[in-house]
C-alpha positions in Angstrom: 16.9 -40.5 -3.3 14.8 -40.5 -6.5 14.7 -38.0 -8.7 10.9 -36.2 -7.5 12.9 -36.0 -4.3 15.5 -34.4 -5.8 13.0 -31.7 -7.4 11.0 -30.9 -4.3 14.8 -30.1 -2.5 15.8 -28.2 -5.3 13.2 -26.3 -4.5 12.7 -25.6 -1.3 16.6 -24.4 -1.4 15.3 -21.6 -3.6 12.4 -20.6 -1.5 15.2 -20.6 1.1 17.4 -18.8 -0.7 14.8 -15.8 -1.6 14.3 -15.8 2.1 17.6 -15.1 3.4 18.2 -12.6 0.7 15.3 -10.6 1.5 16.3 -10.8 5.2 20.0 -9.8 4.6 18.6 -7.2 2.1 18.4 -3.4 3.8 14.4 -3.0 4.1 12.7 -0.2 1.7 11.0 0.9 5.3 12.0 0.4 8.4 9.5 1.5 11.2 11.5 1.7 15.1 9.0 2.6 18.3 6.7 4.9 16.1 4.5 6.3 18.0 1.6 9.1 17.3 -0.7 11.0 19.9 -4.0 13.3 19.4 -4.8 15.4 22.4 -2.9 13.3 24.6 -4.5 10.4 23.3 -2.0 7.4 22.2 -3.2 6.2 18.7 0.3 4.4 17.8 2.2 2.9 21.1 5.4 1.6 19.5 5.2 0.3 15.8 8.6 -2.0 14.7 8.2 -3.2 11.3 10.9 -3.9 8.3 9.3 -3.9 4.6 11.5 -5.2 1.9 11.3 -4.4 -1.5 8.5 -6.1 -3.4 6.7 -7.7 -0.5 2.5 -7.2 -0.2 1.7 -6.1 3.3 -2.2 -5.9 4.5 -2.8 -4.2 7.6 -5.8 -5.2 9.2 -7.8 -4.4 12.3 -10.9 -3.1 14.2 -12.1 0.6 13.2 -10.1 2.9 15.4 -6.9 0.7 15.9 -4.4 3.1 14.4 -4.4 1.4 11.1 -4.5 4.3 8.9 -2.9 6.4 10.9 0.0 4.3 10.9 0.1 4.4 7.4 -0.4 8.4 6.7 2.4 8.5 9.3 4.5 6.4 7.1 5.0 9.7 4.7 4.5 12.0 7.2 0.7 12.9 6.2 0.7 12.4 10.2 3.8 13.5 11.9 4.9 10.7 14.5 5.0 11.8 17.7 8.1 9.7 18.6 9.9 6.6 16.7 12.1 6.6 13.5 10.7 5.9 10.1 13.7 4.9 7.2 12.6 5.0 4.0 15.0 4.1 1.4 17.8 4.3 4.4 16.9 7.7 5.4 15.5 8.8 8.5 12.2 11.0 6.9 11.5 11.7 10.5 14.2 14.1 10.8 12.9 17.8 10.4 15.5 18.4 8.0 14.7 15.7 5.3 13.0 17.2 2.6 9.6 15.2 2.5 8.6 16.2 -0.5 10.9 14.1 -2.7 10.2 11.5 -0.5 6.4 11.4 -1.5 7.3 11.5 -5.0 8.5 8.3 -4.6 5.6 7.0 -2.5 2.3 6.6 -4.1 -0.8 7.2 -1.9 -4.2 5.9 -2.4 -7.2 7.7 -0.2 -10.5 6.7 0.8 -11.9 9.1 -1.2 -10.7 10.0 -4.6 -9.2 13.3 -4.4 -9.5 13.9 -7.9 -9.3 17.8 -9.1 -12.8 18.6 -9.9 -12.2 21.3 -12.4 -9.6 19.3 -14.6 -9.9 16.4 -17.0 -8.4 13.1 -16.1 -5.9 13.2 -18.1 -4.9 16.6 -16.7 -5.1 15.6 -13.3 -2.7 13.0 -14.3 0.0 14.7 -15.9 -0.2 17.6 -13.4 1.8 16.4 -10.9 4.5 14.8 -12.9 5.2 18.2 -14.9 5.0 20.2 -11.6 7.0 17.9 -9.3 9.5 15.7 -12.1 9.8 18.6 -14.8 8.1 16.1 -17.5 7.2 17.6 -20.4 3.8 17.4 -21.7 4.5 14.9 -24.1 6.7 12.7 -21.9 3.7 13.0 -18.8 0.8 12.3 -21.6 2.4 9.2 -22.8 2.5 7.4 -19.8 -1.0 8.7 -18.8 -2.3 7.7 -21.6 0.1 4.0 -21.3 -1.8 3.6 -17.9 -5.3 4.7 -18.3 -4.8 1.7 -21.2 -4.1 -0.5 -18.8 -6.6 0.1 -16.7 -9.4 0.4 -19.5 -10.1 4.0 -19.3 -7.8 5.4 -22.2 -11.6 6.7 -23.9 -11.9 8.8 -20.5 -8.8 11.1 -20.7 -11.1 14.3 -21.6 -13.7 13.3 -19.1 -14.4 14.8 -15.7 -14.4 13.2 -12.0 -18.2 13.9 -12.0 -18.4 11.5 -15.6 -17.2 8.7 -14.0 -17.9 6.2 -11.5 -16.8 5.3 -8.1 -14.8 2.4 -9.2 -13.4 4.2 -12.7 -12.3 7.3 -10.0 -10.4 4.6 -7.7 -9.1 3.2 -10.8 -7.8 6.8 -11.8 -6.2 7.7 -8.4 -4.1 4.8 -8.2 -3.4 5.6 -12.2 -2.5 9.3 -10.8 0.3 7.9 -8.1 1.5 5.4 -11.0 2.5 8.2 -13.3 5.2 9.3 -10.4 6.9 5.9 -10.8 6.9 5.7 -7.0 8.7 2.7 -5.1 6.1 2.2 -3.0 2.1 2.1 -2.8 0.4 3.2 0.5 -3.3 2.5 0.1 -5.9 3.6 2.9 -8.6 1.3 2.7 -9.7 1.9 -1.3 -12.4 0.2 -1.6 -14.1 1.8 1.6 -16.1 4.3 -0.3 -17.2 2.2 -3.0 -20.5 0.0 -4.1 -20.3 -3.1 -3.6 -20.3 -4.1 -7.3 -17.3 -1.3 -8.3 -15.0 -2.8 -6.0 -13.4 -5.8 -7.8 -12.7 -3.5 -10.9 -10.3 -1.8 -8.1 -8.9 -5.3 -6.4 -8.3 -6.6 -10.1 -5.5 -3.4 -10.5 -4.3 -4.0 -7.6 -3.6 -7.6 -7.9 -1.9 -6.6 -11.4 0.6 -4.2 -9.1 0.9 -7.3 -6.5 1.8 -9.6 -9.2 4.7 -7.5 -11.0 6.6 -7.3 -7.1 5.3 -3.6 -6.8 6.0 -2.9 -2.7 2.6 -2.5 -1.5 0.8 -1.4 1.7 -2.8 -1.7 2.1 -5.0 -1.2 5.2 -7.9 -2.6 4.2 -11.3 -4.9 5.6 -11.4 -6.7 2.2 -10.4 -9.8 3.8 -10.4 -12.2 1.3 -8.2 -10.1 -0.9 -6.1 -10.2 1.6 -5.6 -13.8 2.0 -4.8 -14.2 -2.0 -2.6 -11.3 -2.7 -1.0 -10.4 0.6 3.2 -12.0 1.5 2.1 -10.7 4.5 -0.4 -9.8 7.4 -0.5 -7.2 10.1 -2.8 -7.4 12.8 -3.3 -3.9 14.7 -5.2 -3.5 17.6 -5.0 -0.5 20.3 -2.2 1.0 18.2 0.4 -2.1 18.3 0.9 -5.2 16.3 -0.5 -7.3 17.6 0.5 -10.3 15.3 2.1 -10.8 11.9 2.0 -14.1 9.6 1.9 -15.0 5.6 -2.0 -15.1 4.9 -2.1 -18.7 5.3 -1.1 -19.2 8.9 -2.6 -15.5 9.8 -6.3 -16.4 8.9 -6.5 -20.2 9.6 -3.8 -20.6 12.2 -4.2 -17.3 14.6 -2.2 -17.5 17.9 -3.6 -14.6 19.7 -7.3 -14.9 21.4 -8.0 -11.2 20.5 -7.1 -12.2 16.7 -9.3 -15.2 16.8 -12.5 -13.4 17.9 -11.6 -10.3 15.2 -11.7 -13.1 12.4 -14.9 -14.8 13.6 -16.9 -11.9 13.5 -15.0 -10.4 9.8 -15.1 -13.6 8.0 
């Protein structure tokens, strides 16, 4: 055995290692049979999913496949009609858990911005954390002001939603759910509402969270993001997954027939 040889073991004993760990590790979510109705109408028919700390998960799908729903029903913005959702090993489909300190810890990205009209950005970003955490001024401002550098709009903070653009509001919500220092990222499609041309500004934060092992969930159609930032790919159809696979094998190695003809006409 030469040495390269020995390298290239070395190696794939680590990735084998992170593996196990993150198997044998309790899951930041665990999803059991969820299932969600509207007017007698299944939407969700028995959702199983684990999602470990730090792991990327895309949710993809045809309009109408549960997708969102699935996701708003993962912090109870849609409460499941049946099935168990653990967060953080406890079960936040039991009436009794308080949901609201739950939330805290779970960042939500809409569609649409959801920005307070009537405030400055930098007001709707210290709002909640003053409310909700007890922050101080000070201590919520500073790490508004920390984050709107990151994303490049520290000279907005005295603007207004109606100042700014599509892709500087997107930027802004997820900078809103950032200042909560939530464990988690749920994002409904947010690109969906933008022009074409706004949207990377969006994917390029988003593949900064992806990079530092922030836990991520994102229903999107941005397909090629997808593919270079997701650890892993859900495939929804008539509210069940349908298949799962890292973004490699999932778009150039499909199993199912229904997957295959949803990627020839998406891609």
């Amino acid at each position: 055995m030469n040495v390269d040889e020995k390298v290239i073991l070395t190696e794939e004993n680590i990735v084998k290692t992170e593996k196990e760990t993150q198997s044998d590790a309790q899951p930041l979510i665990s999803v059991r049979g969820l299932k969600k109705s509207f007017d007698n109408i299944d939407v969700l028919k028995g959702i199983d999913i684990d999602i470990h700390q730090g792991e990327v998960v895309f949710v993809v799908g045809p309009s109408g496949s549960g997708k969102s729903t699935f996701l708003r029903c993962l912090n109870r913005l849609e409460e499941p009609t049946g099935g168990v959702i653990l967060f953080e090993g406890e079960d936040i489909t039991d009436k009794r858990t308080n949901i609201n300190l739950h939330r805290q810890k779970m960042g939500m990205v809409f569609q649409q911005f959801n920005l307070f009209p009537h405030m400055t950005i930098l007001k709707n970003l210290t709002i909640g954390s003053m409310k909700l955490q007890g922050k101080s001024f000070e201590e919520a401002k500073s790490e508004a002001m920390r984050l709107l550098e990151r994303v490049g709009l520290a000279d907005r903070a005295n603007a207004y939603p109606n100042q700014l653009s599509g892709g500087q509001k997107q930027r802004i919500a997820i900078v809103r759910a950032l200042c909560m220092k939530p464990d988690v990222m749920l994002f409904d499609e947010p690109t969906s509402a933008l022009d074409p041309e706004m949207v990377g500004e969006v994917l390029s934060v988003m593949r900064e969270l992806a990079e530092e092992k922030m836990t991520m969930v994102v229903v999107t159609h941005e397909m090629a993001f997808a593919k270079e930032v997701a650890s892993r790919v859900l495939f929804i159809d008539e509210g069940k997954i349908l298949e799962e696979a890292e973004p490699v094998t999932f778009f150039e190695n499909p199993k199912s027939e229904r997957l295959k003809s949803f990627l020839a006409k998406v891609l």
